[in-house]
C-alpha positions in Angstrom: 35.9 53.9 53.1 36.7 50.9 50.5 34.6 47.9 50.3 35.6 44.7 51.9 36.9 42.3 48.6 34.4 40.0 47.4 35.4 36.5 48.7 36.1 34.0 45.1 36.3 30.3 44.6 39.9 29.3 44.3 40.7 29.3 40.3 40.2 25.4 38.9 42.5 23.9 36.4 42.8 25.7 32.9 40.5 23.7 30.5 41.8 23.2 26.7 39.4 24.7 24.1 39.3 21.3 21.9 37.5 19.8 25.4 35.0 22.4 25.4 34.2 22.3 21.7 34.0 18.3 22.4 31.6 19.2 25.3 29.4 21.3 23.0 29.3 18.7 20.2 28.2 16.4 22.7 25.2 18.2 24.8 24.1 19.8 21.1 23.8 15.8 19.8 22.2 14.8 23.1 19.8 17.6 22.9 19.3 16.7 19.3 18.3 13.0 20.0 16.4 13.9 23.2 13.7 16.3 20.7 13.3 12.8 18.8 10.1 11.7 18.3 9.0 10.1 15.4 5.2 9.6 16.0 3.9 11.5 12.6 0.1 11.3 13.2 -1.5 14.2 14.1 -5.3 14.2 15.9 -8.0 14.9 13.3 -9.7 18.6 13.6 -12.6 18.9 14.9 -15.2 16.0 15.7 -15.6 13.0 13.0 -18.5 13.6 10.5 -19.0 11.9 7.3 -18.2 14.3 5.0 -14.3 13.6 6.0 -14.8 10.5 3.6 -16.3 12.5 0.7 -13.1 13.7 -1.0 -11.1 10.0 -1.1 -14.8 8.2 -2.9 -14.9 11.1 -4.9 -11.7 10.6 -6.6 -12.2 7.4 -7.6 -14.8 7.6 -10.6 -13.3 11.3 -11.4 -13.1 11.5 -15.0 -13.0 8.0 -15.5 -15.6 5.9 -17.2 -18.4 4.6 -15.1 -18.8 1.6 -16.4 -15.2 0.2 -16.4 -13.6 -0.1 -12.8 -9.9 -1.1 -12.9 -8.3 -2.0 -9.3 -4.6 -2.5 -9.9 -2.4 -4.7 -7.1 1.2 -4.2 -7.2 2.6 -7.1 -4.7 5.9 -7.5 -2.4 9.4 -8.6 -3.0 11.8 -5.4 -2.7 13.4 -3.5 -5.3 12.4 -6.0 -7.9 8.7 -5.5 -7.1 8.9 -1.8 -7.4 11.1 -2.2 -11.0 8.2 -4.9 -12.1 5.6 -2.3 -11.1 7.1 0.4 -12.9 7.2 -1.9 -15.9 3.6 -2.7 -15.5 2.3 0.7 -15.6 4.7 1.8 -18.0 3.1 -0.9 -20.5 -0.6 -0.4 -19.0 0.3 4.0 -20.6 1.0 2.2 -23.8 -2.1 0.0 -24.1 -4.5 1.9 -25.6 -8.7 0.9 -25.2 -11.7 2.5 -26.5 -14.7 3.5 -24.5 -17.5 5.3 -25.4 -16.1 5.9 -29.3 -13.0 7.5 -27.9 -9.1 5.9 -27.3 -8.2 6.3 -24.2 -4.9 4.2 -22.2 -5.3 1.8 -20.4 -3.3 3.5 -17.1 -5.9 6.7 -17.2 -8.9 3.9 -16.1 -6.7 2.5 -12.9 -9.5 3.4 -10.6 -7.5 1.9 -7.2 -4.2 1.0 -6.6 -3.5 -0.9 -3.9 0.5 -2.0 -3.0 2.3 -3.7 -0.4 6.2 -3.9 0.8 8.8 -3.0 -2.2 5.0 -2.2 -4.9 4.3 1.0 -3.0 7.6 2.8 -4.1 5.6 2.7 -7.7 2.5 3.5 -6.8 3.1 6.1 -4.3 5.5 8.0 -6.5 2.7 7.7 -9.8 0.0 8.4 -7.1 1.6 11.5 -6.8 3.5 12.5 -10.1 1.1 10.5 -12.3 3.4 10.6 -15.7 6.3 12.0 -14.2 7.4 8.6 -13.1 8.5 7.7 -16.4 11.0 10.2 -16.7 12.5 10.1 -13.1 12.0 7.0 -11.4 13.9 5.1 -12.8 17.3 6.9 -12.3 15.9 8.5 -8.8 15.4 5.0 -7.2 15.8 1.8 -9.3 18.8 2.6 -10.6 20.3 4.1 -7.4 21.8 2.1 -4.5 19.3 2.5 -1.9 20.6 0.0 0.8 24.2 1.2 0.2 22.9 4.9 0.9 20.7 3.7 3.8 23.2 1.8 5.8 26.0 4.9 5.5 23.2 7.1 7.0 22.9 4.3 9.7 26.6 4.1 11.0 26.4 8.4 10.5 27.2 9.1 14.2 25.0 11.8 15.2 21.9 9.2 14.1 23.7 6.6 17.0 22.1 8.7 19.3 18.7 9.0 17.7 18.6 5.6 17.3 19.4 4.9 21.0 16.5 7.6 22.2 13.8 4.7 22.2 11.4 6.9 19.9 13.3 6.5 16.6 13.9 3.3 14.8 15.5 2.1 11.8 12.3 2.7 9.9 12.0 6.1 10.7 15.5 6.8 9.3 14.6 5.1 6.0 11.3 7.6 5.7 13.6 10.6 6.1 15.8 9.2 3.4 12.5 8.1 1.4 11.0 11.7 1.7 14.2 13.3 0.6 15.0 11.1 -2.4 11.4 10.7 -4.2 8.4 12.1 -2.0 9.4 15.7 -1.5 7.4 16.7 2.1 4.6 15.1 0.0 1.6 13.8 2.8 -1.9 12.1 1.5 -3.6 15.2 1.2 -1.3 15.6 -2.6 -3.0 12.6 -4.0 -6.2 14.0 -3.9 -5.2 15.1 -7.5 -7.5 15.4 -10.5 -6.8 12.3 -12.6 -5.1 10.2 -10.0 -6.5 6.8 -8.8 -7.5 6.1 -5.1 -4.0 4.8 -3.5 -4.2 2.0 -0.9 -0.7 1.7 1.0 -0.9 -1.3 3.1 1.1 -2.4 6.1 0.9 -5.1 8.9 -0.4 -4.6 12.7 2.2 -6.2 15.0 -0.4 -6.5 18.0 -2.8 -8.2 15.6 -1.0 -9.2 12.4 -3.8 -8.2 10.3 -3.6 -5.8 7.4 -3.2 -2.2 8.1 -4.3 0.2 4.6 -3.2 3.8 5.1 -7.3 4.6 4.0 -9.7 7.0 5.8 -11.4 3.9 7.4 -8.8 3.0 9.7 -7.4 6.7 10.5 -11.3 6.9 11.5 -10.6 4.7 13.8 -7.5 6.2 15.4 -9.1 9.8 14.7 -6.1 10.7 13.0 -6.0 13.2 10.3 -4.7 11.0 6.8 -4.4 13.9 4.9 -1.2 15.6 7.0 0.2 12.2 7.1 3.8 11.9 5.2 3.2 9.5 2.1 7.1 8.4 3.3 6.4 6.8 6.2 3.7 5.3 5.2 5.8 3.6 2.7 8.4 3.1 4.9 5.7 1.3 7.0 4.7 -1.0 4.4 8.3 -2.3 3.6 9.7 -2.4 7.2 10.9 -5.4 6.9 11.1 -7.1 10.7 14.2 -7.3 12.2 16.3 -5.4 9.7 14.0 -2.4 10.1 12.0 -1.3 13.2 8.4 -0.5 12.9 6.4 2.5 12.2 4.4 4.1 15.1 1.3 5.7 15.4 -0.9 7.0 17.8 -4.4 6.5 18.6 -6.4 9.8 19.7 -9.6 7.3 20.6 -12.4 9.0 21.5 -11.1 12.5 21.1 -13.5 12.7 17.5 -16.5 11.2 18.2 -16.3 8.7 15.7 -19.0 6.3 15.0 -18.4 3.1 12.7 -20.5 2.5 9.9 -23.2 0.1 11.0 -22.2 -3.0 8.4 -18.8 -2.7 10.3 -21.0 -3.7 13.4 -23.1 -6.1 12.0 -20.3 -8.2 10.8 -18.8 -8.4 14.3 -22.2 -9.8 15.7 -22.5 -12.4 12.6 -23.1 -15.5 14.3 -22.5 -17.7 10.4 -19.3 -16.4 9.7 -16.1 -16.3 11.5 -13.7 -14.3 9.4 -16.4 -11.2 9.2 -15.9 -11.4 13.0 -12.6 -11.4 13.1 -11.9 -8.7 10.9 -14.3 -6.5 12.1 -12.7 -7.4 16.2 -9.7 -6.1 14.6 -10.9 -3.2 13.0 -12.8 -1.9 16.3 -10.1 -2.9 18.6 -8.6 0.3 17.7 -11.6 2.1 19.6 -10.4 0.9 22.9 -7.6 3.4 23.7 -6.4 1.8 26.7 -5.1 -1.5 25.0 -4.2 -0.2 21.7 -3.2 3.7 22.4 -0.2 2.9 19.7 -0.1 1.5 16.6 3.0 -0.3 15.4 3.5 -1.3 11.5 5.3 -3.5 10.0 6.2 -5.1 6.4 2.2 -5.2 4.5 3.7 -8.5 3.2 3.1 -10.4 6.3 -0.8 -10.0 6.1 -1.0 -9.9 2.4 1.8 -9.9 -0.2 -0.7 -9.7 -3.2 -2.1 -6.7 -2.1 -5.9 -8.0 -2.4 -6.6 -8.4 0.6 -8.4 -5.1 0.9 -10.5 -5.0 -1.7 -11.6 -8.7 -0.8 -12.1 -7.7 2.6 -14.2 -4.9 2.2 -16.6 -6.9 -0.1 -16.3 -9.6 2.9 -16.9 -7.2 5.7 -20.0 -5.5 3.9 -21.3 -8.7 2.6 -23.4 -7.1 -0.6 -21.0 -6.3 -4.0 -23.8 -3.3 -4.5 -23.6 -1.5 -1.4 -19.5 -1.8 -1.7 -19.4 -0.3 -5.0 -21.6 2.2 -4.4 -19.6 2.8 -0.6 -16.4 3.6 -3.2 -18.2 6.0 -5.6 -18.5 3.1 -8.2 -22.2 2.2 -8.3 -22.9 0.8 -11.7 -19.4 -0.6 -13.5 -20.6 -3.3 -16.0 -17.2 -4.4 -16.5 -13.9 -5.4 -13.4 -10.8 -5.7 -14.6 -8.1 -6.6 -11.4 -4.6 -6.4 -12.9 -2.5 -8.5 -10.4 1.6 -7.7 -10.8 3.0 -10.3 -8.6 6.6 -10.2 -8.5 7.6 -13.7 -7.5 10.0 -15.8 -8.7 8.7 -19.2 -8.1 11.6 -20.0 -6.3 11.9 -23.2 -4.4 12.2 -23.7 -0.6 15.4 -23.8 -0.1 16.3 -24.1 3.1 13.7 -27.3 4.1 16.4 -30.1 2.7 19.0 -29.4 5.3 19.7 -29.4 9.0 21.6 -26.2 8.9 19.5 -23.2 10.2 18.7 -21.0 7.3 20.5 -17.1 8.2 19.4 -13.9 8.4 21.0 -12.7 5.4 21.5 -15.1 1.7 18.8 -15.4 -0.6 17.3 -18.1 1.4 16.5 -15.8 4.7 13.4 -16.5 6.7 12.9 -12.8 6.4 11.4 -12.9 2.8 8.0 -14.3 4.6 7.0 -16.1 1.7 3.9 -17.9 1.0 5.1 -21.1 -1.6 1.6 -21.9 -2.1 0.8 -21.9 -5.2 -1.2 -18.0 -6.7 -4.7 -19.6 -7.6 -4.9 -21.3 -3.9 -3.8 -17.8 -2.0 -6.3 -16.1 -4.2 -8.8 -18.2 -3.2 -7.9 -17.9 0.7 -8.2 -14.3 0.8 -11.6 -13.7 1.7 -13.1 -17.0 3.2 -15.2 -17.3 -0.1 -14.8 -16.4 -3.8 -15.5 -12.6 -4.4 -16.6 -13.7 -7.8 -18.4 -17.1 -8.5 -16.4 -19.8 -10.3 -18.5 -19.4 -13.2 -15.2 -17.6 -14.2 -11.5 -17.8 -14.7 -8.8 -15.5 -14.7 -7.3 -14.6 -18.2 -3.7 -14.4 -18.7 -2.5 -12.0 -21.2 0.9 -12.6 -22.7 3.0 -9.1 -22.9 3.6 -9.8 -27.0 0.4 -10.0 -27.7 -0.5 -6.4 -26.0 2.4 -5.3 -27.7 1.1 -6.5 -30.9 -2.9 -6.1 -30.4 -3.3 -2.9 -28.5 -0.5 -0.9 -28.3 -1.0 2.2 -30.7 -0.2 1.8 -34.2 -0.9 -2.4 -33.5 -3.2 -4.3 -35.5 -6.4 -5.0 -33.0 -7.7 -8.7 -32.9 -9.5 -9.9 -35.9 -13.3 -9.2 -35.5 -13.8 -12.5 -36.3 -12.5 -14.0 -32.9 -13.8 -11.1 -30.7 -17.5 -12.3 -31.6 -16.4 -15.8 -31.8 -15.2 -14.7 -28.2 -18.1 -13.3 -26.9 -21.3 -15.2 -28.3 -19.0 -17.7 -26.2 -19.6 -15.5 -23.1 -23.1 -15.3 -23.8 -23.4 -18.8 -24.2 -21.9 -19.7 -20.4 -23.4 -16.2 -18.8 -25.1 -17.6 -15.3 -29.0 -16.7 -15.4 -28.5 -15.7 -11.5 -28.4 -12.0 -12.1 -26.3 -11.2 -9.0 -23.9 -13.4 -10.4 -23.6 -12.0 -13.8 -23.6 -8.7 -12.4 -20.1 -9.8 -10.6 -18.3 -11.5 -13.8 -15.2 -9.2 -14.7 -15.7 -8.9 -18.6 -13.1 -7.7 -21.0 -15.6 -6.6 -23.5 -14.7 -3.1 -23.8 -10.9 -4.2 -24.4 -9.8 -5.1 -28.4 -7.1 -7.8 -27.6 -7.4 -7.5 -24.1 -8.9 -11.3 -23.8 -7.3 -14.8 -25.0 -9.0 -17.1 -27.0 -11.8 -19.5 -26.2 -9.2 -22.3 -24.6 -8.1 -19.6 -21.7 -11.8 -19.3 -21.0 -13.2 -23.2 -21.1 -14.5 -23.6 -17.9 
C-alpha cells in the first residue's frame, strides 16, 4: 500500500537570481556593520602592580647620557605640523654635540617626545622606525593626499553602514587608514625599542576637556593594558578634530585591577593652597569611578594643549618636588634641560572678529582650528599655574643658519672665545638658592647651541 502524498505549500512566484545576489550583498553588509565595534582597549592581565611601570621609565635614560635630559614638543596644526616636525628632527640628526669626549647627534639624546593633533604623525612614526623616517615619510604621508584618500573611503558604500551602526565613527575610519598607510598593526608595546625616546601621544577628554596622554598613568587608571593598544588610534585620537571627525572611545575596566594611585596623586587632590593640583588630580581619579566615566571619549589633544607641554608641566605640578619627578621618569640627576618646542603656528591674525558674518565651518578662518592668539611666552606661562623654572632664566632662540653653520658636522664650532665669555656670564647671574640652580636648563654641553650674551640679559 502507497503512502498518502505529502501535503506542499502552493509554489510562490519565481524569484530572479540578480534579487537574490542583491539580498546576499545586503544581509553580508548588514552582518558586516552589525560585528562593528571599535572599542580597541583591552583589560590589563592580571591585578595592577608596580612593576607594569618599570619598562616605559626604563626607556627613558637607556643609553642616553645621564646628565643631559632633552624633552622634545611637537605642537598642533595638521599636515603642516607633522611636515615642520619632520623638519625638526631631521635637522636635530644633523646637529651633532659632544658629551663625555665623544660626538654624538643631537636626535639620539631626545629623552621624551611628547605631540599633539597633526605633531604625532612624526613622532609616532620615528617612535617607532627611529631613522627610517627619513627615507619614507616623506613620500608615505606628507607628500600623499591624505584627506582626498580619507573622504573616498568615507562615501565607500559598505562603510555607510559601519558608520550608521553607532559604534564606529569617522575617527575610527581614519585609524584603519592610518594603520594601513604608516603604522603597520604596530601597538605601544613596539616602542619599547632600544634607543627610542619615551613617546607621549596626547589627546583631549570630552567629559572633562582636560588632557588625555596615551602614558601608563592614565591606562592605570582605566586598567587597560597600553601595550596592545594600536599606536593608530591613538593618533587618530589626538587629531580628531570635532565635528569633522568623531571621537575615539575607550573603555574603563575600573576596579577589575586593583589599582592603587601613587600617594602624591592623592595628596594633590586634598591640597587645600592650590587649586589647579586639585583639579587635575579630580580629573585624573575621576576615571576610578566606573559608574560615571565607564567610557572614555577623545578628541583633538589641541583643545587641552596645542604645545604639547602640558604634560610634562603637569606632572612637575601634580608631584610638587622637580627631584622626586625626575627620579619618578628614570632621570634622577640631569645637570643640564634642554625643551625643544616646534610650534607650528603661523601667527595669523583673527580673522573672522571684524565682521558680522558668521565665520564657516570650512575656509581658512574656521572656528574649528581652536586656536589660542595669545601670544607663545604668555601660554607658556599659563601652563602649570606657576613657572616650572624660576625667571632667573629665559628661553634661547636659536636661528636654523647658525646650527647649520656651528654644529652641523664638518661646521666650524663657536669661537672659544664667546663660549667662556658666555658662560663666566652664567656664573655671574647663577641664583645662590640651590634648588633653583638645580632647575636652570643650561646649554653648556652644546658648542653653538646658545646665542650670545644679549639673548640671555635678564
Amino acid at each position: 500500500m502507497s503512502s498518502p502524498p505529502i501535503a506542499s505549500a502552493p509554489p510562490g512566484p519565481a524569484r530572479a537570481p540578480g534579487s537574490r545576489a542583491l539580498l546576499s550583498l545586503l544581509y553580508a553588509v548588514f552582518a558586516l556593520s552589525g560585528c562593528t565595534w571599535a572599542i580597541a582597549d583591552k583589560p590589563m592581565e592580571g591585578a595592577w602592580t608596580p612593576a607594569i611601570n618599570e619598562p616605559w621609565v626604563e626607556q627613558i635614560p637607556d643609553g642616553r647620557s645621564d646628565e643631559l635630559l632633552v624633552f622634545l614638543a611637537f605642537s598642533g596644526g595638521g599636515t603642516r605640523a607633522a611636515a615642520f616636525a619632520y623638519g625638526a628632527l631631521k635637522e636635530l640628526s644633523e646637529t651633532e654635540i659632544e658629551l663625555g669626549g665623544k660626538r654624538r647627534r643631537l636626535v639620539d639624546e631626545v629623552d621624551v617626545i611628547s605631540s599633539v593633533s597633526g605633531g604625532s604623525f612624526s613622532a609616532a612614526y620615528y617612535g617607532l622606525y627611529g631613522d627610517r623616517i627619513f627615507r619614507d615619510f616623506e613620500a608615505d604621508f606628507l607628500r600623499r593626499d591624505v584627506e582626498g584618500e580619507l573622504i573616498a573611503r568615507l562615501f565607500w558604500p559598505p562603510n555607510w553602514f559601519r558608520l550608521a551602526s553607532g559604534t564606529y565613527g569617522r575617527s575610527d575610519l581614519a585609524a584603519a587608514y592610518y594603520d594601513e598607510i604608516l603604522f603597520e598593526g604596530a601597538t605601544f608595546r613596539d616602542f619599547l625599542r632600544p634607543t627610542a625616546p619615551a613617546l607621549v601621544i596626547n589627546a583631549t577628554d570630552l567629559a572633562t576637556g582636560s588632557r588625555f596622554g596615551f602614558t601608563q598613568l592614565y591606562f592605570d587608571l582605566l586598567c587597560a593594558d597600553l601595550k596592545r593598544y594600536p599606536v593608530s588610534r591613538a593618533v587618530a585620537a589626538s587629531s580628531a578634530v570635532p565635528v569633522l571627525l568623531s571621537p575615539i572611545t575607550l573603555r574603563n575596566y575600573t576596579p577589575q585591577c586593583d589599582y592603587r594611585p601613587p600617594a602624591w596623586l592623592e595628596q594633590a587632590l586634598h591640597n587645600p593652597e592650590d587649586p589647579r593640583r586639585r583639579a587635575e588630580a579630580r580629573d585624573l581619579l575621576s576615571y576610578e569611578d566606573p559608574e560615571k566615566r565607564r567610557y572614555v571619549h577623545l578628541v583633538d589633544g589641541g583643545i587641552a594643549d596645542n604645545l604639547g607641554l602640558r604634560g610634562a608641566f603637569q606632572l612637575v605640578s601634580l608631584q610638587d618636588d622637580t627631584e622626586e619627578t625626575f627620579r619618578y621618569i628614570g632621570h634622577p640627576h640631569p645637570r643640564v634641560i634642554l625643551f625643544i618646542l616646534v610650534d607650528a603656528e603661523t601667527h595669523r591674525g583673527v580673522t573672522h572678529a571684524g565682521r558680522a558674518r558668521r565665520p564657516g565651518h570650512l575656509g581658512p578662518d574656521r572656528p574649528l582650528q581652536l586656536r589660542d592668539h595669545r601670544t607663545r611666552e604668555q601660554r607658556l606661562r599659563g601652563l602649570g599655574g606657576r613657572p616650572f623654572v624660576r625667571p632667573t632664566t629665559r628661553p634661547v632662540r636659536v636661528r636654523r643658519s647658525e646650527l647649520r653653520g656651528r654644529t652641523r658636522r664638518g661646521g666650524a664650532s663657536r669661537p672659544e672665545r664667546h663660549r667662556n665669555e658666555l658662560r663666566a656670564g652664567r656664573r655671574r647671574r647663577r641664583p645662590s638658592d640651590p634648588r633653583v640652580a638645580y632647575r636652570i636648563a643650561r646649554l653648556r654641553s652644546l658648542p653653538g647651541g646658545a646665542d650670545d650674551d644679549r639673548r640671555s640679559k635678564p
